[in-house]
DRENDO-1510 file (C-alpha; in Angstrom, 1 decimal, always signed):
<recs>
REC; n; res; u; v; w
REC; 1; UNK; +0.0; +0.0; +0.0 .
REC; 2; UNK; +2.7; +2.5; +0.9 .
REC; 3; UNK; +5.0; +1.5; -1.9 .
REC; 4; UNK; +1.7; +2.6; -4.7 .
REC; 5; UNK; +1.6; +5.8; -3.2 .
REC; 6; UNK; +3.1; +9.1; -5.3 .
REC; 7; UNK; +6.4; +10.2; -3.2 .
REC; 8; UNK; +4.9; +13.8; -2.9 .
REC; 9; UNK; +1.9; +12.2; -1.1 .
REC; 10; UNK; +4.6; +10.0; +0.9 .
REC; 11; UNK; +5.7; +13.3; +1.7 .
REC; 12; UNK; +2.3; +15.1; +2.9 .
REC; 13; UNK; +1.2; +12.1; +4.8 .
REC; 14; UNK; +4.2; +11.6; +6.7 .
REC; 15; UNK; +4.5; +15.3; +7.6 .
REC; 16; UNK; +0.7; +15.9; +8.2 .
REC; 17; UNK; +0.8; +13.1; +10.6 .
REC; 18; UNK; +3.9; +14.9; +12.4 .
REC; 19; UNK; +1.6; +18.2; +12.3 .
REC; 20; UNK; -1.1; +16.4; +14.2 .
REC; 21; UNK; +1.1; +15.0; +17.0 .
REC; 22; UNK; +2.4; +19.0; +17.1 .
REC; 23; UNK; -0.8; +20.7; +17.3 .
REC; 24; UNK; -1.4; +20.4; +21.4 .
REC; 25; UNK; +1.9; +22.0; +21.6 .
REC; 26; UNK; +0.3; +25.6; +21.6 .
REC; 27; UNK; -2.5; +24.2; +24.3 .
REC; 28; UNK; +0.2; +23.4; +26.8 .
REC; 29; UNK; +2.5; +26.4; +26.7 .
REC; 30; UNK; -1.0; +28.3; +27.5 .
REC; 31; UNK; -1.4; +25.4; +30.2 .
REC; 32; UNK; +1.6; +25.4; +31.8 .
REC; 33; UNK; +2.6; +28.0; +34.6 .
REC; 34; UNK; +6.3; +28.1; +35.2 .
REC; 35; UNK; +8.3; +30.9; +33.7 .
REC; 36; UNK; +10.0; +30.5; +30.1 .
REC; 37; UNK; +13.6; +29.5; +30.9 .
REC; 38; UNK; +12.3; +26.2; +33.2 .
REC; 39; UNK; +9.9; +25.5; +30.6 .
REC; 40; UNK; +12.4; +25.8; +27.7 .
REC; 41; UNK; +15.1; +23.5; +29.9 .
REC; 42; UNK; +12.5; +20.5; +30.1 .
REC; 43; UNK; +11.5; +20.7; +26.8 .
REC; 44; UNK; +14.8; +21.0; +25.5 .
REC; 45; UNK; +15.9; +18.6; +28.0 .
REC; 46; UNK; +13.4; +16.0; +27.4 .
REC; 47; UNK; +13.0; +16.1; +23.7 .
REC; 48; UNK; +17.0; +15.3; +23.3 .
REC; 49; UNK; +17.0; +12.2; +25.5 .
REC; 50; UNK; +14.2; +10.9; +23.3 .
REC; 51; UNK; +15.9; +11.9; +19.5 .
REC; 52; UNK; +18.8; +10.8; +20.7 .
REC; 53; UNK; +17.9; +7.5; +21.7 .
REC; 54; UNK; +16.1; +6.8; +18.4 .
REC; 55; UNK; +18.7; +8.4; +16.5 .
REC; 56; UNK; +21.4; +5.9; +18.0 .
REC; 57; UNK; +19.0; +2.9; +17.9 .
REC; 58; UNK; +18.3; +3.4; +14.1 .
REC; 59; UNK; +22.6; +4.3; +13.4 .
REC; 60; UNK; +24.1; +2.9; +16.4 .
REC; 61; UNK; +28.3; +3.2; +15.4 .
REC; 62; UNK; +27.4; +5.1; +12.6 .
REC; 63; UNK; +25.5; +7.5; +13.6 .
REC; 64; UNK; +29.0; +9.7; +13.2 .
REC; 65; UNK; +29.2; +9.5; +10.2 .
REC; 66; UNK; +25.4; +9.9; +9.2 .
REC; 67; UNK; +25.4; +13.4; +11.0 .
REC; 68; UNK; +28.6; +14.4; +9.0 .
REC; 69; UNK; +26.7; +13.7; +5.6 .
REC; 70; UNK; +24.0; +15.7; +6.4 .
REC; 71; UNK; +26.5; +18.7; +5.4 .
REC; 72; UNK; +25.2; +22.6; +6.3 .
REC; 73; UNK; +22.4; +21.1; +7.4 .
REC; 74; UNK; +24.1; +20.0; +10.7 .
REC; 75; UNK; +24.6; +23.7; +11.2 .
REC; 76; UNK; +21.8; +25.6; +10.2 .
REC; 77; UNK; +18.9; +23.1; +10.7 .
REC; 78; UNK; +20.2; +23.0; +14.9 .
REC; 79; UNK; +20.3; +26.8; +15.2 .
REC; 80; UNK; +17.2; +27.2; +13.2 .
REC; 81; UNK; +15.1; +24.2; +14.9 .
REC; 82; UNK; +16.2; +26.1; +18.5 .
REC; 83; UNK; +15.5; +29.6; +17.2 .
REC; 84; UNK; +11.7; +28.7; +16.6 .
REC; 85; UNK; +11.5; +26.7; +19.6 .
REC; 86; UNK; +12.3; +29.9; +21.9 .
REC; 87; UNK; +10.4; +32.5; +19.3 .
REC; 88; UNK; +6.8; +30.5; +19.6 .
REC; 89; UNK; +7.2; +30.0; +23.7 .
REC; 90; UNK; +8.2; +33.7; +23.8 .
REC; 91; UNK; +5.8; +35.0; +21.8 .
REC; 92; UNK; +2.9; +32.7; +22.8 .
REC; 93; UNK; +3.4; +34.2; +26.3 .
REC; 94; UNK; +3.9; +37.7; +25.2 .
REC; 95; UNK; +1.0; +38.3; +22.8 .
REC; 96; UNK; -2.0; +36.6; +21.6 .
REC; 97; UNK; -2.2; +33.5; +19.9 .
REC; 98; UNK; -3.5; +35.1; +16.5 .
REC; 99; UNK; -0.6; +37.0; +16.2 .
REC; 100; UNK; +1.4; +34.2; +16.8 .
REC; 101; UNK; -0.1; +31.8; +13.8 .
REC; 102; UNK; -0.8; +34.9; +11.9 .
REC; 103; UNK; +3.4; +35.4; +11.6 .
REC; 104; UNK; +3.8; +31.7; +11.7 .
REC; 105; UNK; +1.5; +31.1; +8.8 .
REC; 106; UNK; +3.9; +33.3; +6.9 .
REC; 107; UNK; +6.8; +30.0; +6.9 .
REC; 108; UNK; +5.7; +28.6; +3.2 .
REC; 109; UNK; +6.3; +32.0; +1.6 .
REC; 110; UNK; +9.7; +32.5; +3.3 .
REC; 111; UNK; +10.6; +28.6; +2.4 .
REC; 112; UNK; +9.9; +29.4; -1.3 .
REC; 113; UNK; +11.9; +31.9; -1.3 .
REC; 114; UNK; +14.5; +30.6; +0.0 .
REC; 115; UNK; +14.5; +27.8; -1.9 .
REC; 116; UNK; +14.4; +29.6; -4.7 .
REC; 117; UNK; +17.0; +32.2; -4.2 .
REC; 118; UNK; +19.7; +30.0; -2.5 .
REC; 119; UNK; +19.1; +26.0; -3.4 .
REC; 120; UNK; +17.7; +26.9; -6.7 .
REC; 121; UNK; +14.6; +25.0; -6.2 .
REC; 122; UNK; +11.6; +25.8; -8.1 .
REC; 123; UNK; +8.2; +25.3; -7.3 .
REC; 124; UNK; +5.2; +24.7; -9.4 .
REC; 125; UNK; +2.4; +27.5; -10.1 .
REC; 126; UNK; -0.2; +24.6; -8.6 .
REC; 127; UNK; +1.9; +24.9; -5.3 .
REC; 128; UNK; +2.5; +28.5; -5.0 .
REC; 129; UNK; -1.3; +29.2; -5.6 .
REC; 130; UNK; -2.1; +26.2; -3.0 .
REC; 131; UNK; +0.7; +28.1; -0.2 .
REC; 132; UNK; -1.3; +31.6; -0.8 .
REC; 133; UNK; -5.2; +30.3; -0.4 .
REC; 134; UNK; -3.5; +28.7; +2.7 .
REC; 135; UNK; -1.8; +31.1; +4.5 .
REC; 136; UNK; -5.1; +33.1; +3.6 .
REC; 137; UNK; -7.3; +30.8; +5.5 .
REC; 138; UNK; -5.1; +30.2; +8.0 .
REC; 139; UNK; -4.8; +34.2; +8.2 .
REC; 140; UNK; -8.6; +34.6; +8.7 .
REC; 141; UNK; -8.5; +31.5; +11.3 .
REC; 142; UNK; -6.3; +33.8; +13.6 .
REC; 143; UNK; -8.2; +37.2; +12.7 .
REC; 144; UNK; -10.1; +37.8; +15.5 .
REC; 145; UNK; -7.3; +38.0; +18.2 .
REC; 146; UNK; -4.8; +40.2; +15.9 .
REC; 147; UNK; -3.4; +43.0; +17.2 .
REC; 148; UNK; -3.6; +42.0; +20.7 .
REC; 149; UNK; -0.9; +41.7; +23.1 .
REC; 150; UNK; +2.3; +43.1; +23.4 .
REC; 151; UNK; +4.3; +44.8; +20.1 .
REC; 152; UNK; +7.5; +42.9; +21.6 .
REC; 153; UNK; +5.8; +39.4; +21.4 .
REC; 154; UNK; +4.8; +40.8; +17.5 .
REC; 155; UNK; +8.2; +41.3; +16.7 .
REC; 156; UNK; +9.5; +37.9; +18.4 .
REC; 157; UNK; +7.2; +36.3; +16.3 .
REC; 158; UNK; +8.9; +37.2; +13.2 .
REC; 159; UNK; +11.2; +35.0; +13.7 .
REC; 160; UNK; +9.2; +31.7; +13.8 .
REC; 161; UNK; +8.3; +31.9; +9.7 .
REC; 162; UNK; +12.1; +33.0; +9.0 .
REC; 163; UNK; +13.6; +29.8; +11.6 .
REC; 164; UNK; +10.8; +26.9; +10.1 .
REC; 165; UNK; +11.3; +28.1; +6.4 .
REC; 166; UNK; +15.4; +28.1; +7.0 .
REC; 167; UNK; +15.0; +24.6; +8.6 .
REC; 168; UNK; +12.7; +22.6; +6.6 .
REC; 169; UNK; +14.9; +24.3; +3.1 .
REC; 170; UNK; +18.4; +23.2; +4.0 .
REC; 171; UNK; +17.0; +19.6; +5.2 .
REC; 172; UNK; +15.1; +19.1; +2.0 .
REC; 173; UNK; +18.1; +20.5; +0.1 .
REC; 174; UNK; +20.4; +17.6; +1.0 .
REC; 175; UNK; +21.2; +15.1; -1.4 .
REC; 176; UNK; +23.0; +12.8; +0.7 .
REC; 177; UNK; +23.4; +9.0; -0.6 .
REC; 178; UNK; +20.2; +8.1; -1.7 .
REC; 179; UNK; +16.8; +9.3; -3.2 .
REC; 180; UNK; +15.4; +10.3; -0.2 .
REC; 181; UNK; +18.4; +12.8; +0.4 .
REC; 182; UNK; +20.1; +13.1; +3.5 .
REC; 183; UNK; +18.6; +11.7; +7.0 .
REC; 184; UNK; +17.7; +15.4; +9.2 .
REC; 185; UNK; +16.2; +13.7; +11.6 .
REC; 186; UNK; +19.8; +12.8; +13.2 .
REC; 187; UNK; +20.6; +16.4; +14.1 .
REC; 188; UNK; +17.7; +17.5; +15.9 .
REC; 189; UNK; +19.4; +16.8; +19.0 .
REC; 190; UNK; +22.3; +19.2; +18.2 .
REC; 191; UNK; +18.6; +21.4; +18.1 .
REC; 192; UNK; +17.8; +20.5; +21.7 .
REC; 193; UNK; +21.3; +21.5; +23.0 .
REC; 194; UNK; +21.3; +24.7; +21.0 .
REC; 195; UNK; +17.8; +25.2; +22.8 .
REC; 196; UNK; +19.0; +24.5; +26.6 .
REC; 197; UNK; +22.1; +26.6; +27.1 .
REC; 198; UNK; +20.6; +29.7; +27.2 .
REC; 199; UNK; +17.7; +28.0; +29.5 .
REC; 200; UNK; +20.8; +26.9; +32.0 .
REC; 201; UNK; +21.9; +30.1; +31.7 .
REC; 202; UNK; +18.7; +31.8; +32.7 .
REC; 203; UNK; +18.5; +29.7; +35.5 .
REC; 204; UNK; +15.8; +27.4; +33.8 .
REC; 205; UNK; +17.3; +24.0; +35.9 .
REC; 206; UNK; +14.2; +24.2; +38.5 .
REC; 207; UNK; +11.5; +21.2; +39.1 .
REC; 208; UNK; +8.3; +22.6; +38.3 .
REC; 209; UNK; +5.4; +22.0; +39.8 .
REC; 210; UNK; +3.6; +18.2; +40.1 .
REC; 211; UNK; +1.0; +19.5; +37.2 .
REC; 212; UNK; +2.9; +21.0; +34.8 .
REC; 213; UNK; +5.9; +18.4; +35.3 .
REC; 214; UNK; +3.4; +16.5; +33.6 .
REC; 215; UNK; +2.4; +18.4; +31.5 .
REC; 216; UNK; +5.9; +18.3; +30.4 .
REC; 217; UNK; +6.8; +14.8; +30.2 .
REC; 218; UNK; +3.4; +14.4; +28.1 .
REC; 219; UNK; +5.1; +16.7; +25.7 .
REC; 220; UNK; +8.7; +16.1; +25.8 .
REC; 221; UNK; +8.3; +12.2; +25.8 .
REC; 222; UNK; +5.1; +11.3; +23.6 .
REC; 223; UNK; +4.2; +14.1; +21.4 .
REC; 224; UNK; +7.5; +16.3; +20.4 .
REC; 225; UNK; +9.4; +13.4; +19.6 .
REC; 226; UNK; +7.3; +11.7; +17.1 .
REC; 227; UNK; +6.2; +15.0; +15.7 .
REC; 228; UNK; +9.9; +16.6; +15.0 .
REC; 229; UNK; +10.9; +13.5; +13.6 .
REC; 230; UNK; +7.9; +13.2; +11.2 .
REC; 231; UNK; +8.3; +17.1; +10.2 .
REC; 232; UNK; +12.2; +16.3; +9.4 .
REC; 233; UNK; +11.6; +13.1; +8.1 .
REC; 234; UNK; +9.0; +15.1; +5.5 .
REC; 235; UNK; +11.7; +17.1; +4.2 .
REC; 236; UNK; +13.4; +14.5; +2.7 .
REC; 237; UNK; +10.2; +13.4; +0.2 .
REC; 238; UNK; +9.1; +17.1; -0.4 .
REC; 239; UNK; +10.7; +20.5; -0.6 .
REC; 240; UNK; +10.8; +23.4; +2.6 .
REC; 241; UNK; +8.3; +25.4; +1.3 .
REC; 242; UNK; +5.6; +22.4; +0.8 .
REC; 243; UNK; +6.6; +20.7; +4.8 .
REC; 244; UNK; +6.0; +24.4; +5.8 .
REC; 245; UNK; +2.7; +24.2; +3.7 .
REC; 246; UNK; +1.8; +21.2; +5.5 .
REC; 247; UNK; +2.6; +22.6; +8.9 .
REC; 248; UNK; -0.4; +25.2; +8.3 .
REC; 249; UNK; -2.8; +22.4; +9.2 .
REC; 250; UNK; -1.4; +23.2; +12.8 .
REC; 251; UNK; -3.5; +26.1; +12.5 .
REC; 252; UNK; -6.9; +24.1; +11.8 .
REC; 253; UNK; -6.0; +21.6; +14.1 .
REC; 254; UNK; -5.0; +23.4; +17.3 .
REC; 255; UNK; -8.5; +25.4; +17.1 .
REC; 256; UNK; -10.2; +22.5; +16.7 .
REC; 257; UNK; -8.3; +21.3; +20.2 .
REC; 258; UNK; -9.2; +24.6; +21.6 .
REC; 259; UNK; -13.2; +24.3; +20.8 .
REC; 260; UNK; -13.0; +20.7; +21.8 .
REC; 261; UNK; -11.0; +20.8; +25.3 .
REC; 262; UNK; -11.7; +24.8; +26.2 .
REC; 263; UNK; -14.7; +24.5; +24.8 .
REC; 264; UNK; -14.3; +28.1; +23.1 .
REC; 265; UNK; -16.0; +28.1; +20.2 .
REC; 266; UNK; -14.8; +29.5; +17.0 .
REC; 267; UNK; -15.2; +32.6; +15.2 .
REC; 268; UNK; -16.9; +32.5; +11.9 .
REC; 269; UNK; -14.0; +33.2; +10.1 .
REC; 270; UNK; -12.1; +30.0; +11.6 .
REC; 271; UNK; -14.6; +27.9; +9.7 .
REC; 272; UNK; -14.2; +29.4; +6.4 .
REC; 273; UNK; -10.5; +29.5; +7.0 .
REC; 274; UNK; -10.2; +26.0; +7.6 .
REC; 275; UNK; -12.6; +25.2; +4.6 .
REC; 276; UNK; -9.8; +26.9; +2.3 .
REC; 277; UNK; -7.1; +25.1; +4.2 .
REC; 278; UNK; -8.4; +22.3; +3.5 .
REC; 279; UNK; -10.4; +22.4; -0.2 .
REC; 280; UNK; -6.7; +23.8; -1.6 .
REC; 281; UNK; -4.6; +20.7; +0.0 .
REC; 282; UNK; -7.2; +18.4; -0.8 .
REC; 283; UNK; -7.7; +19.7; -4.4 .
REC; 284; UNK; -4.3; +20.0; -5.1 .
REC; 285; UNK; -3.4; +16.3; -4.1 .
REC; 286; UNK; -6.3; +14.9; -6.3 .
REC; 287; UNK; -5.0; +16.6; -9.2 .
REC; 288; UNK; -1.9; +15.7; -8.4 .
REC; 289; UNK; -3.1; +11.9; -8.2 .
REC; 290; UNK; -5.2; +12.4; -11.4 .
REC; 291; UNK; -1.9; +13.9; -13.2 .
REC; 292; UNK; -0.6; +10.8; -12.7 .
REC; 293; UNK; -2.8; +7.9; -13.2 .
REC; 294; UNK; -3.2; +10.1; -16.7 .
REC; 295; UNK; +0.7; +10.0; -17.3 .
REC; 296; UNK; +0.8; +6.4; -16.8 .
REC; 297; UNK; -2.2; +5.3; -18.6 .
REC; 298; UNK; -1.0; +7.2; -21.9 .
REC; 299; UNK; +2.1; +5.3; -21.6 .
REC; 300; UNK; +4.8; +7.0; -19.7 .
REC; 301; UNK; +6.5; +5.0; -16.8 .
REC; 302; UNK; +5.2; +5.1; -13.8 .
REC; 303; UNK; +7.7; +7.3; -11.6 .
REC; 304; UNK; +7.0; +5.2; -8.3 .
REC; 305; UNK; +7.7; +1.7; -10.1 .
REC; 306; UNK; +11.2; +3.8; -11.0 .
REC; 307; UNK; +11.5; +5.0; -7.2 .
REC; 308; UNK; +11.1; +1.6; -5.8 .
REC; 309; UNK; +13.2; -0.1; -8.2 .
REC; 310; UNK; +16.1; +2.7; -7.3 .
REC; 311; UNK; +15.7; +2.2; -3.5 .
REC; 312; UNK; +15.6; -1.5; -3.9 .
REC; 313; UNK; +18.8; -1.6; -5.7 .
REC; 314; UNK; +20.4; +0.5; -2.8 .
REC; 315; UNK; +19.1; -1.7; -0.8 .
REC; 316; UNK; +20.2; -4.9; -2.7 .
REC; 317; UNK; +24.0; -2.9; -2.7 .
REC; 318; UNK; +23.7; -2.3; +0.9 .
REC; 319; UNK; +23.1; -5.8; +1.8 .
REC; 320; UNK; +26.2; -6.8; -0.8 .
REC; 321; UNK; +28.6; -4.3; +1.1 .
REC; 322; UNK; +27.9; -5.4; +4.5 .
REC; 323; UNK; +27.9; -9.0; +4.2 .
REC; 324; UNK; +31.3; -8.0; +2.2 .
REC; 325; UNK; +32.5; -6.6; +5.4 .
REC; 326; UNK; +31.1; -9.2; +7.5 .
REC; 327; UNK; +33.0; -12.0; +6.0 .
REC; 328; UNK; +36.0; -10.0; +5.7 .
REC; 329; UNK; +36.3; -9.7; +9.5 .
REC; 330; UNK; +35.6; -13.2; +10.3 .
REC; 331; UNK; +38.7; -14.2; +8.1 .
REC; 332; UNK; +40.4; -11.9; +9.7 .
REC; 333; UNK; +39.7; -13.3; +13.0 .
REC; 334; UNK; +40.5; -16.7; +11.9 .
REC; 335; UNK; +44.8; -16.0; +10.3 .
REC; 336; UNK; +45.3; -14.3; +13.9 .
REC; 337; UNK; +47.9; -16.5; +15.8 .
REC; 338; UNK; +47.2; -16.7; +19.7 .
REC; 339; UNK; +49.8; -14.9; +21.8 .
REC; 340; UNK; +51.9; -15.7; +24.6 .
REC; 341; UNK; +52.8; -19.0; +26.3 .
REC; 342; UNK; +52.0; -22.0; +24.4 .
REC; 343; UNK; +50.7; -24.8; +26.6 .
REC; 344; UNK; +53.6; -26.6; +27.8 .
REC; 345; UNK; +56.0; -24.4; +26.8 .
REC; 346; UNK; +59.7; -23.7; +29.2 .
</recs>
């Protein structure tokens, strides 16, 4: 089933599914009580100990060498992860929550530009109209709470679009060694240090209270992980500025959350916003789907029998190299003459 899907789809599936474990993120930074720096160290702290157990479990020795090929990405992708981090817990406690998603709905533009100016990637007109109805809906979602708050927690804000657009660009930018380009994921823990110094240095190493502890823990352990690791995995089927595309549905999702566990009801507005959220992602796959099933029936090959047949033949070479290396060392073991006292020696 997953092997007949488009990759783009692969793509939008797997990050949409990371989007939904991220959307009660907003709901629990509102939640939670203890000042920024504490909550920033748990986060941080938390959501390391996780990636980094999954990234050794999935590389173990080689997980060296697998952060080395993810190239600039192990250097932007950390500071720009940590950057958004700190900018959305800032500015969700400084200002509303409209202005918030208003700035944050803003990321697919930025991506596309960036992507465009720097990595030379070039999106289709069909995407850049889908990214504008978008960020419109999600716009008109977070309408009715902009302009409150404070002008600082406005301008901290700014940052989030600028941080997600420069993260999820330079991870889909990386070739690395196969067709799915460079693994990300590996380097989000270099992220969560990034995130804590400045929390240690603010004082943030405190034991919060029994609630939000667990509110913490909820987060850090269950939902952060999966969802950063989806989002970064995303960026490896699909470019920055269609993972940031995807992360709109945050938007729709969180005020459904709200409505459902606040029992706030939404504006008007939210509803029609959602609608174009989702008629223009909806639309846009079918006719992506229909494109294809056209394609292939006119008699052009089908670019997902040529996808699997590429990743089967890594795999295939793989396979080849390491039982290569494995019967390389057993040799090796056996031509190695014991040392030191034979038995019954003088």
């Amino acid at each position: 089933m997953w092997r007949s899907l488009p990759w783009r789809l692969r793509g939008y599936l797997i990050t949409g599914a990371g989007v939904l474990l991220l959307s009660p993120d907003a709901l629990f930074v509102k939640a939670t009580d203890v000042n920024v720096e504490t909550f920033m160290f748990w986060r941080a702290l938390l959501l390391g100990l996780i990636l980094s157990l999954v990234a050794y479990l999935r590389y173990g020795r080689r997980l060296p060498s697998v952060v080395r090929g993810c190239g600039q990405a192990a250097l932007w992708c950390p500071l720009a992860f940590a950057t958004s981090a700190w900018a959305f817990v800032v500015a969700a406690r400084l200002t509303a929550a409209g202005n918030v998603l208003v700035m944050q709905n803003l990321a697919p533009l930025v991506a596309g530009l960036i992507g465009m100016i720097f990595f030379s990637q070039r999106l289709r007109v069909q995407t850049w109209v889908v990214i504008c109805l978008c960020v419109g809906g999600a716009s008109l979602m977070a309408a009715g709470e902009v302009g409150k708050g404070s002008v600082l927690g406005l301008v901290v804000a700014l940052a989030i679009p600028l941080a997600i657009a420069v993260n999820t660009t330079v991870a889909s930018a990386q070739q690395g060694q196969s067709r799915r380009g460079a693994d990300t994921t590996v380097i989000l823990p270099l992220g969560c240090i990034v995130m804590i110094v400045p929390a240690i240095l603010m004082g943030g190493m405190q034991l919060p209270p029994t609630d939000d502890l667990l509110r913490l823990l909820l987060m850090g352990v269950v939902f952060l992980p999966g969802a950063y690791f989806l989002i970064q995995t995303g960026a490896r089927y699909i470019p920055g500025a269609e993972v940031s595309l995807v992360m709109l549905l945050e938007t729709l999702v969180g005020t459904l959350l709200v409505w459902w566990w606040v029992g706030e009801v939404p504006a008007t507005l939210a509803f029609v916003g959602g609608g174009i959220i989702l008629a223009a992602m909806l639309g846009s796959t079918a006719r992506d789907l229909h494109r294809q099933r056209r394609k292939v029936a006119a008699g052009a090959p089908d670019p997902r029998a040529a996808i699997d047949k590429t990743l089967e033949e890594e795999q295939i070479r793989a396979d080849k190299w390491a039982r290569r290396t494995r019967n390389r060392d057993i040799t090796r073991v056996r031509f190695i003459r014991p040392t030191g006292n034979r038995p019954g020696g003088a």
